[in-house]
C-alpha atoms as an extended CHARMM CRD file, in Angstrom:
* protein
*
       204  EXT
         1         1  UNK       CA             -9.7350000000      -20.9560000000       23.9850000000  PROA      1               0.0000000000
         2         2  UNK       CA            -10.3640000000      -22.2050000000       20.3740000000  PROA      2               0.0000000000
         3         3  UNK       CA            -10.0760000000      -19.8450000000       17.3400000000  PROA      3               0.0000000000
         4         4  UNK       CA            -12.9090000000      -18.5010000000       15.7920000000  PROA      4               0.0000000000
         5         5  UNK       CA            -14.3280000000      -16.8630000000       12.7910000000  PROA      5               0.0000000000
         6         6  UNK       CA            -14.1340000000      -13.2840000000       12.5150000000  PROA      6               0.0000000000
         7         7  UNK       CA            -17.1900000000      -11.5070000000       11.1150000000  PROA      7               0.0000000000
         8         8  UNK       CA            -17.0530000000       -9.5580000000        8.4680000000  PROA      8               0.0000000000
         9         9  UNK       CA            -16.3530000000       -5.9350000000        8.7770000000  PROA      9               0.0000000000
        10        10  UNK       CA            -18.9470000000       -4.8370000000        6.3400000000  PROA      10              0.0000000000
        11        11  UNK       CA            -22.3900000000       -5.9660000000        5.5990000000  PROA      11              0.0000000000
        12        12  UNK       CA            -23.2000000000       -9.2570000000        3.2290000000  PROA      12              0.0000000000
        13        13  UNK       CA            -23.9480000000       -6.9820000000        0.4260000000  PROA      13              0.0000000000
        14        14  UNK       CA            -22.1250000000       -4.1260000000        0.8180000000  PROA      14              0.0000000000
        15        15  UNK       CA            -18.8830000000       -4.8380000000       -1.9510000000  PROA      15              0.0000000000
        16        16  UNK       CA            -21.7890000000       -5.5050000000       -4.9600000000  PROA      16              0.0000000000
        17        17  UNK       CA            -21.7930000000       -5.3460000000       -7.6520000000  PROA      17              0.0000000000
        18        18  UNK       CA            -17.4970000000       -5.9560000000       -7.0600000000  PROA      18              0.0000000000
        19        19  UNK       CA            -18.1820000000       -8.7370000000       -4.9620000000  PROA      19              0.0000000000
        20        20  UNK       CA            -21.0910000000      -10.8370000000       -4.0990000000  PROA      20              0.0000000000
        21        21  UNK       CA            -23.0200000000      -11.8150000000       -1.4900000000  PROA      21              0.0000000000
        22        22  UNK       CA            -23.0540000000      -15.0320000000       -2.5930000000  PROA      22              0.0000000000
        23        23  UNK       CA            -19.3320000000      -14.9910000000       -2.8290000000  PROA      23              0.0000000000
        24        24  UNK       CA            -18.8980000000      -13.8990000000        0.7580000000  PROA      24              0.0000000000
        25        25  UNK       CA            -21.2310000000      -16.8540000000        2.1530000000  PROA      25              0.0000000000
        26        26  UNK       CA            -19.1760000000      -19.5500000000        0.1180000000  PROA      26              0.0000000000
        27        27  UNK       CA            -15.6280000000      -17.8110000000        0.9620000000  PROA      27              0.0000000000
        28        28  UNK       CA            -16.2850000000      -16.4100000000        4.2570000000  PROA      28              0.0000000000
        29        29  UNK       CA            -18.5110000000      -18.9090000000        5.4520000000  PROA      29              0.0000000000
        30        30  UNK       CA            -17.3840000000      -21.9270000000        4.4640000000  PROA      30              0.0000000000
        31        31  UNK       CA            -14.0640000000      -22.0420000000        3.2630000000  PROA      31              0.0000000000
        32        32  UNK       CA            -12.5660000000      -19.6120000000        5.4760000000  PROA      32              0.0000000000
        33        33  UNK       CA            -14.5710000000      -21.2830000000        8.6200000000  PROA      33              0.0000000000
        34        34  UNK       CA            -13.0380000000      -24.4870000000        7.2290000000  PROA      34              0.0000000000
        35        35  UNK       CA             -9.8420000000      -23.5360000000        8.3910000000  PROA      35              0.0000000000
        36        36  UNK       CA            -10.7290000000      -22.3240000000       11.6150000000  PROA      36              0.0000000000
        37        37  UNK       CA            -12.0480000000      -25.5780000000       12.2100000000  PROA      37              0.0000000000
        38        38  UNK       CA             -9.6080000000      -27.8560000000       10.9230000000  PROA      38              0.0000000000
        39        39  UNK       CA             -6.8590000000      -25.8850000000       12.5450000000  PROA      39              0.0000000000
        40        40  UNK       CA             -8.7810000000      -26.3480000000       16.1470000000  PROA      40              0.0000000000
        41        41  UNK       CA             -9.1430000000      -30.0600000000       15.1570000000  PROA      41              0.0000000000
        42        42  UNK       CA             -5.7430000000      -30.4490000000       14.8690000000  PROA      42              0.0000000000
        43        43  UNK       CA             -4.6950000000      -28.6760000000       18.1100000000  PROA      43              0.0000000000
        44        44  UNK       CA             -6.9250000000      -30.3970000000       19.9850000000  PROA      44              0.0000000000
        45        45  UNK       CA             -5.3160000000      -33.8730000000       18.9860000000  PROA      45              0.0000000000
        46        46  UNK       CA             -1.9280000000      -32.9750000000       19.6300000000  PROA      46              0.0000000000
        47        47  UNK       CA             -3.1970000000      -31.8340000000       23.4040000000  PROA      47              0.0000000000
        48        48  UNK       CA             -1.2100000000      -28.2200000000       23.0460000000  PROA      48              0.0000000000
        49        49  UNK       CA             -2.1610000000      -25.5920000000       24.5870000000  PROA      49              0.0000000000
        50        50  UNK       CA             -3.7450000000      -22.5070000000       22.9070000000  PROA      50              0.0000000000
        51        51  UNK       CA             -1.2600000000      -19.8590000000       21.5340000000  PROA      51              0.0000000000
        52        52  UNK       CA             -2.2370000000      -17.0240000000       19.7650000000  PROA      52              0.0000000000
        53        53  UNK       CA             -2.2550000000      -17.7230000000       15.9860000000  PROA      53              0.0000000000
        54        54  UNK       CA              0.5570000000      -15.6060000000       14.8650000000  PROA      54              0.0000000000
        55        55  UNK       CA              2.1090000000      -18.1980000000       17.3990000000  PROA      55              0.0000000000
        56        56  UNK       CA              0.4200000000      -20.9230000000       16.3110000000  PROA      56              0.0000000000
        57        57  UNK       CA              1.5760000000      -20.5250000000       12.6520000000  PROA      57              0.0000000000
        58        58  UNK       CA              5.4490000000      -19.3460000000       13.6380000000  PROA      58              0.0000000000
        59        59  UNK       CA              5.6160000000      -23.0270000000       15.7410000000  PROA      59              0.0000000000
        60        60  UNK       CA              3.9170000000      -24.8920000000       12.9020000000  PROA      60              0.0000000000
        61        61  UNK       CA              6.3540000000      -23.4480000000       10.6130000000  PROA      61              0.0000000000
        62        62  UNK       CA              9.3410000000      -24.2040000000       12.6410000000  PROA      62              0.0000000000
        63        63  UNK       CA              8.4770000000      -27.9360000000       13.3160000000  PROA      63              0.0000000000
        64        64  UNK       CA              7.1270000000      -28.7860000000        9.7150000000  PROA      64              0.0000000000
        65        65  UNK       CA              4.0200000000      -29.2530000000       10.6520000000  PROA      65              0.0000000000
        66        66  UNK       CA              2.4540000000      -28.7950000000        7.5400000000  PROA      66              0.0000000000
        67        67  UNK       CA             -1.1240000000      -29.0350000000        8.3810000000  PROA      67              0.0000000000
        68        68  UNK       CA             -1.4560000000      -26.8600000000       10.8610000000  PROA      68              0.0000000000
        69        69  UNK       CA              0.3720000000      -24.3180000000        9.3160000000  PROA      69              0.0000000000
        70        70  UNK       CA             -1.8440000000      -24.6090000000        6.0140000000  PROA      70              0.0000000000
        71        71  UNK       CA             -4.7750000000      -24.2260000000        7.9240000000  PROA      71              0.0000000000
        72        72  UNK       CA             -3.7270000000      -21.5660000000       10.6650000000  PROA      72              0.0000000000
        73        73  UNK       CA             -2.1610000000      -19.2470000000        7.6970000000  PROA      73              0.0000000000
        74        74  UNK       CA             -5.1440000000      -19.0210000000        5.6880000000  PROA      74              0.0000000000
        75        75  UNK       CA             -7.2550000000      -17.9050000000        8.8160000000  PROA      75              0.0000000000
        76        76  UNK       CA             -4.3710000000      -15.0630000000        9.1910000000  PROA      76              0.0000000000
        77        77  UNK       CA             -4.5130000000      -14.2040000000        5.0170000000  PROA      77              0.0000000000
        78        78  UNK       CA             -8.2500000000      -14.2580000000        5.2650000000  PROA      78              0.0000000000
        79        79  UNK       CA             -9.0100000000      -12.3650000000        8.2780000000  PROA      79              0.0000000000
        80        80  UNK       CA             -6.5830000000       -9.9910000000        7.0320000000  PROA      80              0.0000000000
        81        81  UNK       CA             -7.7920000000      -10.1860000000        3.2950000000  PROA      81              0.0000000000
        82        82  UNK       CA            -11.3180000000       -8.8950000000        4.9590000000  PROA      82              0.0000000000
        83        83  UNK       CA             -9.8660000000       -5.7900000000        6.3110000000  PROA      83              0.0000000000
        84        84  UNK       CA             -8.2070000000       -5.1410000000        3.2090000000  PROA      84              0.0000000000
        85        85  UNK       CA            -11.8730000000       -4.3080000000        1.5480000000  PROA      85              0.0000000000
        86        86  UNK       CA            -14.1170000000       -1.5050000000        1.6570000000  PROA      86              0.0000000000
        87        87  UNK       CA            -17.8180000000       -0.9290000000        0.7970000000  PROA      87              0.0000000000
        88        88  UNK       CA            -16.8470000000        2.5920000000       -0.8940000000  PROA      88              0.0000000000
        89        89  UNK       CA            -13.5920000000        3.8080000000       -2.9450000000  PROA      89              0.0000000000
        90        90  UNK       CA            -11.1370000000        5.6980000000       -1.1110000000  PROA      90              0.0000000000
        91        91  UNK       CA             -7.5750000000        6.8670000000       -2.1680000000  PROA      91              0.0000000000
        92        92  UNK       CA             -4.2900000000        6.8320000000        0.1290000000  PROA      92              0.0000000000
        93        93  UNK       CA             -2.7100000000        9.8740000000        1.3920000000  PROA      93              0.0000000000
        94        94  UNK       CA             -0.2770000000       11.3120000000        4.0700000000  PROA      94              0.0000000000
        95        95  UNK       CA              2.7250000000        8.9000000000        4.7700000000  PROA      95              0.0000000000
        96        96  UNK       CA              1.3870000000        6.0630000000        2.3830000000  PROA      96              0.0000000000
        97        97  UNK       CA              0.6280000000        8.0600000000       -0.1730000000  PROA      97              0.0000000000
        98        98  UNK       CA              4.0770000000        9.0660000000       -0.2180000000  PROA      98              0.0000000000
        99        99  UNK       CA              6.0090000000        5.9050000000        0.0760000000  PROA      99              0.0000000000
       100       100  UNK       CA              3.5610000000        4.6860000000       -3.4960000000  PROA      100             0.0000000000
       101       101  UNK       CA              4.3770000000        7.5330000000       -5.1020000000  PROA      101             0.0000000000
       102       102  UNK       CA              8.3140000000        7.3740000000       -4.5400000000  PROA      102             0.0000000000
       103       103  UNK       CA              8.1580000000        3.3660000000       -5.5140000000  PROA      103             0.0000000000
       104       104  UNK       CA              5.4340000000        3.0450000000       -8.2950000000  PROA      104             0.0000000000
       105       105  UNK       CA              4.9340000000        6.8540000000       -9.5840000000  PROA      105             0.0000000000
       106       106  UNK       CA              1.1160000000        7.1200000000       -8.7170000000  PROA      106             0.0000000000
       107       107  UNK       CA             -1.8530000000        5.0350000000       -6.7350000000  PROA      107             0.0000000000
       108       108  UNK       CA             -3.0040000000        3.7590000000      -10.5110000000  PROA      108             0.0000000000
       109       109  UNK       CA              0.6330000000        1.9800000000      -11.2120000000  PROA      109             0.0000000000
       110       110  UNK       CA              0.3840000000        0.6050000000       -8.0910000000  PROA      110             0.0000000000
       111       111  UNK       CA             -2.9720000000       -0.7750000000       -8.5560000000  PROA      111             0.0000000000
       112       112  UNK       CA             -1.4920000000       -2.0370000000      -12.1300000000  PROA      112             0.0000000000
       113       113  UNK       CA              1.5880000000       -3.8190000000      -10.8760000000  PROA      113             0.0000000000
       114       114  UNK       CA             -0.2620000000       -5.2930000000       -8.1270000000  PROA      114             0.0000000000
       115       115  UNK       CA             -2.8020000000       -6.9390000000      -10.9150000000  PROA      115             0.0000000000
       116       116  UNK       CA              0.1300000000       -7.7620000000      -12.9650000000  PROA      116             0.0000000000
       117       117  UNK       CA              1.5160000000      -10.1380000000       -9.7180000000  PROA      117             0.0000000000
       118       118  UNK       CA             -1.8300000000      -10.9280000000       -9.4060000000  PROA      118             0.0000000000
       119       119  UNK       CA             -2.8510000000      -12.3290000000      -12.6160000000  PROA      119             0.0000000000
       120       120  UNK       CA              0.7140000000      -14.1760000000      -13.0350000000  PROA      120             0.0000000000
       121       121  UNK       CA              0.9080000000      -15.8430000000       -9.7950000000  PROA      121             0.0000000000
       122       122  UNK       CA              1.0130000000      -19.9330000000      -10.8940000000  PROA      122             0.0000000000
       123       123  UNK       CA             -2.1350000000      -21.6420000000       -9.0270000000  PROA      123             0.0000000000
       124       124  UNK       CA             -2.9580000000      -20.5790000000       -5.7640000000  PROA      124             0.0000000000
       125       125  UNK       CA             -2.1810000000      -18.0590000000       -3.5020000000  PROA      125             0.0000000000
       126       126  UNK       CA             -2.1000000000      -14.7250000000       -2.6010000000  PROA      126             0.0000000000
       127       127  UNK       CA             -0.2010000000      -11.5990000000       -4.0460000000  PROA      127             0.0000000000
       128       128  UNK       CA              0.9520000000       -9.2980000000       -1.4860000000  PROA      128             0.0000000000
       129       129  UNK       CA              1.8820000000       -5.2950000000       -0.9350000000  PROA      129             0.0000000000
       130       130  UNK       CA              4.3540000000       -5.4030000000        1.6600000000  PROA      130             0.0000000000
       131       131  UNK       CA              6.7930000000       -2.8820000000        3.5860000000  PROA      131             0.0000000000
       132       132  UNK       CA             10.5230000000       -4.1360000000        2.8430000000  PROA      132             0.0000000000
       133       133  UNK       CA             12.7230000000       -1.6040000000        5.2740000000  PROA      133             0.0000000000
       134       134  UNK       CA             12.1060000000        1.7980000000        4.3780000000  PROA      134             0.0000000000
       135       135  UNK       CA             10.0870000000        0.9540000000        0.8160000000  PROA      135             0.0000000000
       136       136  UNK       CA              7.2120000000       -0.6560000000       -1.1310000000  PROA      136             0.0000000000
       137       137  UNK       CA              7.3540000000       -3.9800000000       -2.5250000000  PROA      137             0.0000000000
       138       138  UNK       CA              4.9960000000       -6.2730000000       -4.4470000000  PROA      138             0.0000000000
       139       139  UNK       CA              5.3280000000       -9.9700000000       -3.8410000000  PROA      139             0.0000000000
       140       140  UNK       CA              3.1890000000      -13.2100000000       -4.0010000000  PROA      140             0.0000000000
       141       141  UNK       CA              2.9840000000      -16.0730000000       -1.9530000000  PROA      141             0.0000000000
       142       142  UNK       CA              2.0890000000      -19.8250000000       -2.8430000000  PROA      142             0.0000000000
       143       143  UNK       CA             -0.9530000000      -21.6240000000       -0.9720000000  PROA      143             0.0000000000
       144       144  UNK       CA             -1.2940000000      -20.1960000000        2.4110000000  PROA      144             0.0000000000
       145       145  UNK       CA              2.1530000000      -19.0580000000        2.6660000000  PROA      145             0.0000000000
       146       146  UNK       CA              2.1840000000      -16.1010000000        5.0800000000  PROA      146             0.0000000000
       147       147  UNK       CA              4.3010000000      -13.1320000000        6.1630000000  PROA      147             0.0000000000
       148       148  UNK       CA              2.0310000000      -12.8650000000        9.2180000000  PROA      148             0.0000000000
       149       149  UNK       CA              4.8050000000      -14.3210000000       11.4830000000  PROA      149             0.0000000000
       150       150  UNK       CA              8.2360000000      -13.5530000000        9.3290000000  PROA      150             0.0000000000
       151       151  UNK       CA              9.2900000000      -11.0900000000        6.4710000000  PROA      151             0.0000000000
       152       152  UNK       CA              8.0540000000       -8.2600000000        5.3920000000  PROA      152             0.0000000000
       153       153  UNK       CA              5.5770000000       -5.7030000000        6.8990000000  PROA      153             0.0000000000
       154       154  UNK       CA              2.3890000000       -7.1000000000        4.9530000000  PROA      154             0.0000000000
       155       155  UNK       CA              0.4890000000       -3.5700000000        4.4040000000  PROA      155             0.0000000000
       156       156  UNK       CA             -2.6660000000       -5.1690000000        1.3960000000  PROA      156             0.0000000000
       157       157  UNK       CA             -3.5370000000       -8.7980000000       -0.1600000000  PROA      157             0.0000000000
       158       158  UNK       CA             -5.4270000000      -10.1670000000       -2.4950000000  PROA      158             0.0000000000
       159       159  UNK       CA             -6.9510000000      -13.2780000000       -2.5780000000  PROA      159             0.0000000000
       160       160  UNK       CA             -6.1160000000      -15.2770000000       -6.1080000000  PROA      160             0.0000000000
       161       161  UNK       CA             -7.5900000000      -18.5800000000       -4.8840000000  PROA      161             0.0000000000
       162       162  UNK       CA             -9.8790000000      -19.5470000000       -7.9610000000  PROA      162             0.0000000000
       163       163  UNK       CA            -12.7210000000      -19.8220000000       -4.5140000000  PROA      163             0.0000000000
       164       164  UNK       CA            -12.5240000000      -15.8740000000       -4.1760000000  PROA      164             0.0000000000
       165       165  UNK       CA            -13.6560000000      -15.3260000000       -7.4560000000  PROA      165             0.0000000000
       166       166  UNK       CA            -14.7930000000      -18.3840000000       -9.4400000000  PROA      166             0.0000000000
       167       167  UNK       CA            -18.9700000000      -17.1240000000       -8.3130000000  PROA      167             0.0000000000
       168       168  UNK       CA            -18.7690000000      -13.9050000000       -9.3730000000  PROA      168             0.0000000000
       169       169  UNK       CA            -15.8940000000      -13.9070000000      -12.5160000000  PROA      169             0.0000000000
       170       170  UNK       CA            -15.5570000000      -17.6760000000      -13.4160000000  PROA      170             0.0000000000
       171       171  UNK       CA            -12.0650000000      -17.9760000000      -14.4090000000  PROA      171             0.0000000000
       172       172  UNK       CA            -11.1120000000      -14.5520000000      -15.1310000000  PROA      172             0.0000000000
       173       173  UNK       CA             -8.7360000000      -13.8490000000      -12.6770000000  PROA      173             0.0000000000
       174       174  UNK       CA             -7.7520000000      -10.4170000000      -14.1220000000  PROA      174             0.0000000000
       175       175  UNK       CA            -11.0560000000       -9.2480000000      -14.2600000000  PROA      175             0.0000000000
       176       176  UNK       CA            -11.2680000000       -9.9840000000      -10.5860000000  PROA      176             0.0000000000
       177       177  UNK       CA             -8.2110000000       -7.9910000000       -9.7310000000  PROA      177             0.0000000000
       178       178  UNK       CA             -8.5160000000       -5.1800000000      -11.7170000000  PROA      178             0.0000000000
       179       179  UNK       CA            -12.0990000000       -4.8420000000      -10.3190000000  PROA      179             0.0000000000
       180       180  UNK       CA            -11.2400000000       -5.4280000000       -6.5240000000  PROA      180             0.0000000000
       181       181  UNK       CA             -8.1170000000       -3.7530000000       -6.3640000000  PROA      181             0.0000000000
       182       182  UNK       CA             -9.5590000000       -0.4600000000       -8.2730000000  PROA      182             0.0000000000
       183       183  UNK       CA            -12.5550000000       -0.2710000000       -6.5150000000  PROA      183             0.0000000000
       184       184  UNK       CA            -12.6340000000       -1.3330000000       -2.8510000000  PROA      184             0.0000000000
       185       185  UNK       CA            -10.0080000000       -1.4660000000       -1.1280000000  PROA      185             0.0000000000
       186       186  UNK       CA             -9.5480000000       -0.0370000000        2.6190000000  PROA      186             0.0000000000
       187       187  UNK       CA             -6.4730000000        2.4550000000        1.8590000000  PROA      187             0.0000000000
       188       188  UNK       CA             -7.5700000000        3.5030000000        5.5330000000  PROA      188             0.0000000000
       189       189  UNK       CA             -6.6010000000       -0.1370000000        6.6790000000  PROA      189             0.0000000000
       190       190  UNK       CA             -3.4510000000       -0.1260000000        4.8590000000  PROA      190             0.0000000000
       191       191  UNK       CA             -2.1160000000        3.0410000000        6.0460000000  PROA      191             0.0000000000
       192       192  UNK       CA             -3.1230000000        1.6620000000        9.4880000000  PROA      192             0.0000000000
       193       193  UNK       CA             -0.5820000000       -1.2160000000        9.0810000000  PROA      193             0.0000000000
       194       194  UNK       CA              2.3300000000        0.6780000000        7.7430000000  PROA      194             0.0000000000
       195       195  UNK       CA              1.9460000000        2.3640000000       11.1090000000  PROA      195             0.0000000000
       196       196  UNK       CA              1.8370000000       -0.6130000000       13.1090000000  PROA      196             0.0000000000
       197       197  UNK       CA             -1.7720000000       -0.5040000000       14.0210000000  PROA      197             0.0000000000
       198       198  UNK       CA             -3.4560000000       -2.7010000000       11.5940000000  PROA      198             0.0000000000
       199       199  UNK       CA             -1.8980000000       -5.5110000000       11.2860000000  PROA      199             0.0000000000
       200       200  UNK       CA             -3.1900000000       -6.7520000000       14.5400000000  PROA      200             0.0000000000
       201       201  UNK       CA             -6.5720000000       -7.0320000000       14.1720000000  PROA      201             0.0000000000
       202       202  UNK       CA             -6.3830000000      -10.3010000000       11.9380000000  PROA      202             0.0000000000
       203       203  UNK       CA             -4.8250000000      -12.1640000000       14.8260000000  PROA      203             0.0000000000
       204       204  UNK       CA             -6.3520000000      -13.7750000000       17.9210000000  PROA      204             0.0000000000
């Protein structure tokens, strides 16, 4: 069993005007199947069997094998970056609603501090909204660095490779945050994995 690409869980054109069709072909379609295909490359010359990828990227990690892990990671932060989104705007509530208000004072100081990690993450990556014990935390990652397999409970990403928003926003990285993190993401999907029941669906 080889991995493969996930489809979308929204239509082509359903994030405009926050995020392009166009967009979704070049980062979806390419770069993201990109890694599903180098990763499958690479496990089929070392003759290992097929693990599941959260396995996949824990053994890469723990034998330095930095290519597989590269490429294996960003199929777990991209699969999971797509369930992060959401055509329409929704707002958290019940238990998550909670937990941001105790940490950050309000959804909208949330949203802010998450741009803020956002915009000053060096280079690549991905800035993160994670469960750490029994609170919120805001972290960022370098490259395809992952808590998929280790860490923190990762609840919401964003995507601050200059390929998720170089098509639509050229260079301007906060414009790109502010716009994706204040207008479509799937609260839904977050409160799903600070129950344990989201999480899971980026993985094969």
């Amino acid at each position: 069993m080889s991995f493969v690409l996930p489809e979308l869980p929204f239509d082509r054109d359903a994030l405009n005007p926050h995020m392009s069709g166009e967009t979704l072909d070049y980062h979806h379609g390419k770069h993201h199947k990109a890694y599903v295909d180098k990763a499958n490359s690479l496990i089929a010359e070392k003759g290992g069997a097929q693990i599941s990828l959260i396995e996949t990227i824990a053994a890469a990690r723990a034998a330095g094998d930095k290519g597989l892990f590269n490429n294996a990671a960003q199929i777990w932060n991209h699969s999971f970056f797509w369930q992060c989104l959401a055509p329409s705007g929704q707002q958290p509530g019940g238990k998550l609603a909670a937990l941001i208000d105790a940490k950050f004072g309000s959804t909208d100081a949330l949203v802010e501090s998450l741009v803020k990690e956002a915009v000053g993450h060096f280079a690549s990556g991905w800035a993160w909204l994670v469960l750490d014990g029994d609170e919120l935390a805001i972290t960022s990652l370098h490259d395809a660095d992952t808590p998929a397999d280790a860490g923190p409970k990762p609840l919401l990403v964003l995507d601050v490779w200059e390929h998720a928003y170089y098509i639509d926003y050229r260079n301007a990285r906060p414009k790109y945050a502010e716009t994706v993190l204040g207008n479509i993401i799937n609260w839904d999907f977050v409160a799903q994995n600070l129950d344990g029941q989201g999480a899971s669906r980026a993985d094969q």
